[in-house]
DSSP file (Angstrom, degrees, kcal/mol; ACC not computed):
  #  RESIDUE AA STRUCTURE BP1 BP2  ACC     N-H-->O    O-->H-N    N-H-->O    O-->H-N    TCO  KAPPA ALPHA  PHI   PSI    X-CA   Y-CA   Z-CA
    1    1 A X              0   0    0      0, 0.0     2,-0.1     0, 0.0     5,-0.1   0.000 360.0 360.0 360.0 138.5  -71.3   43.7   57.5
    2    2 A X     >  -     0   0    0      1,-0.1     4,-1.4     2,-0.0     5,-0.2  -0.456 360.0-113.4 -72.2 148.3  -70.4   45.8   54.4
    3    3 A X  T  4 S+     0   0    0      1,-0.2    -1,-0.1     2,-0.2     0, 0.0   0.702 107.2  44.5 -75.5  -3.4  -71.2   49.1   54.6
    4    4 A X  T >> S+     0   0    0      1,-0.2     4,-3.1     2,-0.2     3,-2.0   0.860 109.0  56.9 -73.8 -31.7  -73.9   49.3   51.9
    5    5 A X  H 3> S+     0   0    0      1,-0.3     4,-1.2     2,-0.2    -1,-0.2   0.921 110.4  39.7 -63.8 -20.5  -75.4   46.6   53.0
    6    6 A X  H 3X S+     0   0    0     -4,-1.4     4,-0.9     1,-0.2    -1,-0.3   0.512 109.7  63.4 -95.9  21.0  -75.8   48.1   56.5
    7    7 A X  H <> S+     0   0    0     -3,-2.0     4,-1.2    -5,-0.2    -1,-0.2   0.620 107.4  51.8-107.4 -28.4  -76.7   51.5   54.7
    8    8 A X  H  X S+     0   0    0     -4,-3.1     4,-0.7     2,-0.2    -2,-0.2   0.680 102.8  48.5 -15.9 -63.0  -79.5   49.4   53.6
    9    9 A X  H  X S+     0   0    0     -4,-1.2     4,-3.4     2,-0.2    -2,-0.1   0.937 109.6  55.4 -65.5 -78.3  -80.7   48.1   56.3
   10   10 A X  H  X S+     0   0    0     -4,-0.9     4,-1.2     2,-0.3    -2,-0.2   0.705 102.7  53.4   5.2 -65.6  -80.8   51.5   57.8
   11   11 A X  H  X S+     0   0    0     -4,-1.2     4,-0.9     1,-0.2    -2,-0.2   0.906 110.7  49.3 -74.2 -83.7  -82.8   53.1   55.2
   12   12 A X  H  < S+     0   0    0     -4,-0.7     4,-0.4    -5,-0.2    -2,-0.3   0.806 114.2  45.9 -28.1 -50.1  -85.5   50.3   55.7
   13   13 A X  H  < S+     0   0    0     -4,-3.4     5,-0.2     1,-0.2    -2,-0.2   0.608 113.5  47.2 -45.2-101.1  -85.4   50.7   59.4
   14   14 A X  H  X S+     0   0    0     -4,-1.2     4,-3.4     2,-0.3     5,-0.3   0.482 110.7  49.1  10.6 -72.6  -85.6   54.3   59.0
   15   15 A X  H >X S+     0   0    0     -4,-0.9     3,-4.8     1,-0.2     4,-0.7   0.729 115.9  55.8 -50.2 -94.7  -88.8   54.2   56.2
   16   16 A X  H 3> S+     0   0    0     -4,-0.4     4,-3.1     1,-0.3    -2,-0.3   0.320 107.0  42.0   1.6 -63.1  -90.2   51.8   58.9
   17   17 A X  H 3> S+     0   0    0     -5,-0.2     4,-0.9     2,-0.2    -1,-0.3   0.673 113.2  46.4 -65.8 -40.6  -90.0   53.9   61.5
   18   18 A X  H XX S+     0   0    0     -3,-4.8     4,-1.4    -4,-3.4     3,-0.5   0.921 115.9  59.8 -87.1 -37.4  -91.3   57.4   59.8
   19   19 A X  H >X S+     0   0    0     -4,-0.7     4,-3.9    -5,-0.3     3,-0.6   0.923 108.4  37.3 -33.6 -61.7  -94.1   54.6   58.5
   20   20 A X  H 3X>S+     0   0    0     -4,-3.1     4,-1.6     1,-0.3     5,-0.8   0.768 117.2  48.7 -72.3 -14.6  -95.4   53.5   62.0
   21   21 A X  H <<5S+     0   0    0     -4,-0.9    17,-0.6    -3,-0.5    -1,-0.3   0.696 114.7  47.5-104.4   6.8  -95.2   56.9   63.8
   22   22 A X  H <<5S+     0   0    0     -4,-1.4    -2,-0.2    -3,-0.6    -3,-0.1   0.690 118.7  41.8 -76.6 -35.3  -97.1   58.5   60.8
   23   23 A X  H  <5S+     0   0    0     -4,-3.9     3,-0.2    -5,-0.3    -2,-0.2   0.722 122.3  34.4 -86.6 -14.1  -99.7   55.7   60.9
   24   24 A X  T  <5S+     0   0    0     -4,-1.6     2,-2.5     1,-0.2    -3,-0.2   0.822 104.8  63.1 -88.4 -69.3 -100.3   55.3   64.7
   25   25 A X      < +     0   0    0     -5,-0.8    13,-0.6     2,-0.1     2,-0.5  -0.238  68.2 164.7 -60.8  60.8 -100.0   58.7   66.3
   26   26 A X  E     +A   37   0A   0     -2,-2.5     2,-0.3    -3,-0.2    11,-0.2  -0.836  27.0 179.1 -66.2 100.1 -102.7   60.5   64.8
   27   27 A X  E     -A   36   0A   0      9,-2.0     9,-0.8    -2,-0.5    -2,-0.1  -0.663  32.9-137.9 -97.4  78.5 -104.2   63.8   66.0
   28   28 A X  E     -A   35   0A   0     -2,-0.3     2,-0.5     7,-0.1     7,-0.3   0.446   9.2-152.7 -30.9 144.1 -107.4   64.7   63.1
   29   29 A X     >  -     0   0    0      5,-1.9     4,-0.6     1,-0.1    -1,-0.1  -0.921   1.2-157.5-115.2 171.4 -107.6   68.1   62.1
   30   30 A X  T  4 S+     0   0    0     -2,-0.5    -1,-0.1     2,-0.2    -2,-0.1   0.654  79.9  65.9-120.3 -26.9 -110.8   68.9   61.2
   31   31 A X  T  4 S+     0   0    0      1,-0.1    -1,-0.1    -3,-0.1    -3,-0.0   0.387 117.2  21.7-100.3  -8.9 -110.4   71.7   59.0
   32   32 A X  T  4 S-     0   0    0      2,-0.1    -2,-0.2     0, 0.0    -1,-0.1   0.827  97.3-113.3 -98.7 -39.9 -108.6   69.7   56.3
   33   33 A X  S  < S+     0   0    0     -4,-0.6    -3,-0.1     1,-0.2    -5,-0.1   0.041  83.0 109.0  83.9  -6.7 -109.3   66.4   56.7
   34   34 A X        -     0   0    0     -6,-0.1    -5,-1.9    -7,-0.0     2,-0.3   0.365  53.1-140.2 -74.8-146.9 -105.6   65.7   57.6
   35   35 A X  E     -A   28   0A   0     -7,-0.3     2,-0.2    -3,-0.1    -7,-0.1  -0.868  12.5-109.5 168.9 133.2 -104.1   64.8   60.7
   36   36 A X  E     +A   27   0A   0     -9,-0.8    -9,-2.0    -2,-0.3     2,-0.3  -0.577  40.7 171.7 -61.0 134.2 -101.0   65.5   62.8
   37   37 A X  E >   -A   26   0A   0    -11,-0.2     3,-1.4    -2,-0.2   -15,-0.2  -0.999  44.4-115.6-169.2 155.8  -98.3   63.0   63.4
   38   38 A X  T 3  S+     0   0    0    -17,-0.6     4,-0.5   -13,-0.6   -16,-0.2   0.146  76.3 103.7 -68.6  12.0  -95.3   62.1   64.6
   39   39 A X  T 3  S+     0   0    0      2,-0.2    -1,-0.3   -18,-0.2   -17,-0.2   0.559  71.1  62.3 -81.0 -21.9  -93.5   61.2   61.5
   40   40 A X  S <> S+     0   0    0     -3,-1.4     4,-3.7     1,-0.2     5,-0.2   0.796  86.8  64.0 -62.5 -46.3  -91.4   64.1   61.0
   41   41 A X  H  > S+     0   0    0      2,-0.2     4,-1.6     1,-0.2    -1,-0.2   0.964 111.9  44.7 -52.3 -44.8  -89.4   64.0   63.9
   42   42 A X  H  > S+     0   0    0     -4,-0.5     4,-1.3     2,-0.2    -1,-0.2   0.643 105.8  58.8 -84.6  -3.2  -88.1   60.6   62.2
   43   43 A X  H  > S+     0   0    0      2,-0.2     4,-0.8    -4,-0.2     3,-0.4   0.921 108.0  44.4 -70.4 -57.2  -87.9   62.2   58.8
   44   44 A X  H >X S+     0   0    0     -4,-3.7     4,-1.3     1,-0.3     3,-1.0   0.870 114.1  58.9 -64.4 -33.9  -85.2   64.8   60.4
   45   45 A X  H 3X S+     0   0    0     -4,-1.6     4,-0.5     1,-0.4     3,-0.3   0.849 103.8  45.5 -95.2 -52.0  -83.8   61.5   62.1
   46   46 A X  H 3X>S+     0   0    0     -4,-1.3     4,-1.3    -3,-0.4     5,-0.9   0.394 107.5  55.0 -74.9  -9.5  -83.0   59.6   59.1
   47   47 A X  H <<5S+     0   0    0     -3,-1.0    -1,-0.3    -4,-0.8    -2,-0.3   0.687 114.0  44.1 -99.7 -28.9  -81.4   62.4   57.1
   48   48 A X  H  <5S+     0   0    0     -4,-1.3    -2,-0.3    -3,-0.3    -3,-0.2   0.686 119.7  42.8 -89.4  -0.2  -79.3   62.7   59.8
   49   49 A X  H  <5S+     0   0    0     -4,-0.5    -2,-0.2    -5,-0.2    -3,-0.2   0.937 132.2  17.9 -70.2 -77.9  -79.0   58.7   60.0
   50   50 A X  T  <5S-     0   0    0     -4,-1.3     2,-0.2     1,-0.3    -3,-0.2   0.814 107.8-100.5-100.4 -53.0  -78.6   58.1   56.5
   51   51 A X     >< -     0   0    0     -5,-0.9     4,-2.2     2,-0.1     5,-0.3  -0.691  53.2 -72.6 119.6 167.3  -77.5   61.5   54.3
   52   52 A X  T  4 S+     0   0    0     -2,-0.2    39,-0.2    39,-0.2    40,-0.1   0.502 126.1  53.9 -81.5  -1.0  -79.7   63.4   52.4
   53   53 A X  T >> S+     0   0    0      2,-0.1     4,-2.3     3,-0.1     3,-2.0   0.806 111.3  41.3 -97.8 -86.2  -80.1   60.8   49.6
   54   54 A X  H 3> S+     0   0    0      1,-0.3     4,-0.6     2,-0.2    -2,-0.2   0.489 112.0  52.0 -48.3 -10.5  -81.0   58.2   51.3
   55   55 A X  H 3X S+     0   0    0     -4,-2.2     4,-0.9    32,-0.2     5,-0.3   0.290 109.0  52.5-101.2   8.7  -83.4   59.8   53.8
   56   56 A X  H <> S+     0   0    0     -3,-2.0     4,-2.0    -5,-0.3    -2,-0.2   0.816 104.0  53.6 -73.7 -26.3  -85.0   61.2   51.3
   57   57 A X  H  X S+     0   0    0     -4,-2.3     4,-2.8     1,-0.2     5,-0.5   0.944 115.8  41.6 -60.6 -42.6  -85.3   57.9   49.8
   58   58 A X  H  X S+     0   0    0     -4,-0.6     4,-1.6    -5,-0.3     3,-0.4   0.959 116.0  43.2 -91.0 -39.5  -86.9   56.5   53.3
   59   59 A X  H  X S+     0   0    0     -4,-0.9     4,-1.6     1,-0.2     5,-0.2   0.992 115.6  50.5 -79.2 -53.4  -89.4   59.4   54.5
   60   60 A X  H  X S+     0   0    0     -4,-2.0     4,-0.9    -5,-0.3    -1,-0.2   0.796 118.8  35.9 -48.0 -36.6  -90.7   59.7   51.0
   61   61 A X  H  X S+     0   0    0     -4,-2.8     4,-2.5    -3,-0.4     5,-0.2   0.929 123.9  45.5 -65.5 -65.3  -91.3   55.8   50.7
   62   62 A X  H  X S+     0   0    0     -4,-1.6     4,-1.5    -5,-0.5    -2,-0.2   0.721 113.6  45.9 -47.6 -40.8  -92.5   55.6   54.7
   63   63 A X  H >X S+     0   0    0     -4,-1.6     3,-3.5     2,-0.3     4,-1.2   0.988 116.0  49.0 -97.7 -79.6  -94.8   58.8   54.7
   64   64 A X  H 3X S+     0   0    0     -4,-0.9     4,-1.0    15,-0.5    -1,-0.3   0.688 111.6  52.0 -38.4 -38.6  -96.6   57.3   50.8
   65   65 A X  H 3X S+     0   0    0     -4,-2.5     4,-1.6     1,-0.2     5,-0.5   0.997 106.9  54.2 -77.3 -53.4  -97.0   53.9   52.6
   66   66 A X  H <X S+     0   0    0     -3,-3.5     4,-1.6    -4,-1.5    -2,-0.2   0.811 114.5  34.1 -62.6 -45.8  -98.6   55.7   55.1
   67   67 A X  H >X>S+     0   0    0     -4,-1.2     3,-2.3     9,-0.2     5,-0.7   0.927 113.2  55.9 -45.9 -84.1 -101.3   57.4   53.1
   68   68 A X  H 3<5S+     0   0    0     -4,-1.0     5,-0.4     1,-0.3    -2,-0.2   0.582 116.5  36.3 -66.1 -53.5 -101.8   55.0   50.8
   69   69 A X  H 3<5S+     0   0    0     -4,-1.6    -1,-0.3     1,-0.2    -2,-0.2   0.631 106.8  70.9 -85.8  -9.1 -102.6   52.3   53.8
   70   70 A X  H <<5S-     0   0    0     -3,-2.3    -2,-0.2    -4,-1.6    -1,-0.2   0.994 118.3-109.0 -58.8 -62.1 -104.5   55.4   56.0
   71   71 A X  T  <5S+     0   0    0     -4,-0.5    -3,-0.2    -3,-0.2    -2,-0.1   0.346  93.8 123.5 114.0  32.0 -107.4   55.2   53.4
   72   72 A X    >>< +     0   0    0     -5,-0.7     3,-2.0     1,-0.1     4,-0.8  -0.008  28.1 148.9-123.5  39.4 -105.6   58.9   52.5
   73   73 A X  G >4  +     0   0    0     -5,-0.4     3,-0.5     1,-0.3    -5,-0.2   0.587  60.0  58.8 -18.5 -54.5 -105.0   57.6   48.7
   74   74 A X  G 34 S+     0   0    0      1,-0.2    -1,-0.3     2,-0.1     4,-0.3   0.482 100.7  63.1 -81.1   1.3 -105.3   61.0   46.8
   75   75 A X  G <> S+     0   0    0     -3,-2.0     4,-5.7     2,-0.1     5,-0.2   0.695  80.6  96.9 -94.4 -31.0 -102.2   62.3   49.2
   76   76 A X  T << S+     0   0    0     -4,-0.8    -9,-0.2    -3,-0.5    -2,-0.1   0.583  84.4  29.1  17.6-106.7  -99.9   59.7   47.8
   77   77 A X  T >> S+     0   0    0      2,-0.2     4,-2.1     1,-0.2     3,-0.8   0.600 118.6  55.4 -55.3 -40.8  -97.9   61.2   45.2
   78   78 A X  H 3> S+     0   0    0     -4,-0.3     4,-2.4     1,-0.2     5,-0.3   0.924 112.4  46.8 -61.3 -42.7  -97.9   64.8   46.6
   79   79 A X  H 3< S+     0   0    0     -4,-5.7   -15,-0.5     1,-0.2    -1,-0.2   0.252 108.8  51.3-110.2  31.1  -96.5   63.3   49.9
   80   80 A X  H <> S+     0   0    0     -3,-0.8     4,-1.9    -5,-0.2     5,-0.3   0.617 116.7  41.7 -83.0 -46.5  -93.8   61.3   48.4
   81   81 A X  H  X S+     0   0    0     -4,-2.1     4,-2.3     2,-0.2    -2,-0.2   0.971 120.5  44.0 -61.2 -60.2  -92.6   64.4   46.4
   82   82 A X  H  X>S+     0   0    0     -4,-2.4     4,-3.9     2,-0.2     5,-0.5   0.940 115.7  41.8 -37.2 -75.5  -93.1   66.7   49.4
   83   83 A X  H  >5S+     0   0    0     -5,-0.3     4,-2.8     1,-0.2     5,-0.3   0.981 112.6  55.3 -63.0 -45.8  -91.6   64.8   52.3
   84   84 A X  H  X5S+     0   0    0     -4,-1.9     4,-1.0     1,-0.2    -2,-0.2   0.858 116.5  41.2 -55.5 -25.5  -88.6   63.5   49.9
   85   85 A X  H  X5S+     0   0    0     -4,-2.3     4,-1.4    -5,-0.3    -1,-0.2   0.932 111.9  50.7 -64.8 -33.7  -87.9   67.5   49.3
   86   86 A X  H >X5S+     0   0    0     -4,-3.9     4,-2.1     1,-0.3     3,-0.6   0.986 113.8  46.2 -76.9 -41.2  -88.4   68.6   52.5
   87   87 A X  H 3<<S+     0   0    0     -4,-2.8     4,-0.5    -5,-0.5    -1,-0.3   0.617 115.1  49.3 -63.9 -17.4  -86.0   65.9   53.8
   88   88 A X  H 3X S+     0   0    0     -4,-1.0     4,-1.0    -5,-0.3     3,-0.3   0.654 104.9  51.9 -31.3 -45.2  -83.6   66.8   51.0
   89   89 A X  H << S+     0   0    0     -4,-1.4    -2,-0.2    -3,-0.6     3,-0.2   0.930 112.0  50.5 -90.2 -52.9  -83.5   70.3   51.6
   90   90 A X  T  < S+     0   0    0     -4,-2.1    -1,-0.2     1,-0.2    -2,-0.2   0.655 111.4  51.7 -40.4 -32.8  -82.7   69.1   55.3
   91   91 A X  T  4        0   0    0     -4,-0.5    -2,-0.2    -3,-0.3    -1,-0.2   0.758 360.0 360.0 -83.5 -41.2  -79.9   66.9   54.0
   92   92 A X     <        0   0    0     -4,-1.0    -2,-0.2    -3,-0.2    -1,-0.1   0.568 360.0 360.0-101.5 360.0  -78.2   69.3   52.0
């Protein structure tokens, strides 16, 4: 396999991955309206997977899929910009 193509792959796992443990593992907080979750730990995991470009690429996608399909819609955009920095900033 070439190696973009399996740097490809990767990053899709990877978004996958920060997706499902941001959308299953919930713990509400009550005093935002957010919730805790387990999606970070695979945000640090893909920048060290992938490089800082490309896990930015995949926690910024995976976290916004997560909102969007949580029913946390207004979070979106903020936490595609936000997780792709903080995982950036982590990359570099």
């Amino acid at each position: 396999m070439k190696s973009s193509a399996k740097k490809y792959v990767l990053t899709g796992l990877m978004m996958a991955l920060v997706f499902v443990l941001t959308f299953t593992l919930k713990i509400p907080v009550p005093y935002t309206a957010g919730y805790i979750h387990l999606g970070d730990s695979m945000i640090y995991l893909s920048v060290l997977v992938l490089g800082p470009v490309y896990g930015a690429f995949a926690s910024g996608i995976g976290s916004m899929l997560s909102d969007i399909l949580g029913g946390y819609m207004q979070y979106a955009l903020p936490t595609l910009i936000i997780k792709s920095i903080m995982a950036l900033c982590m990359g570099l």
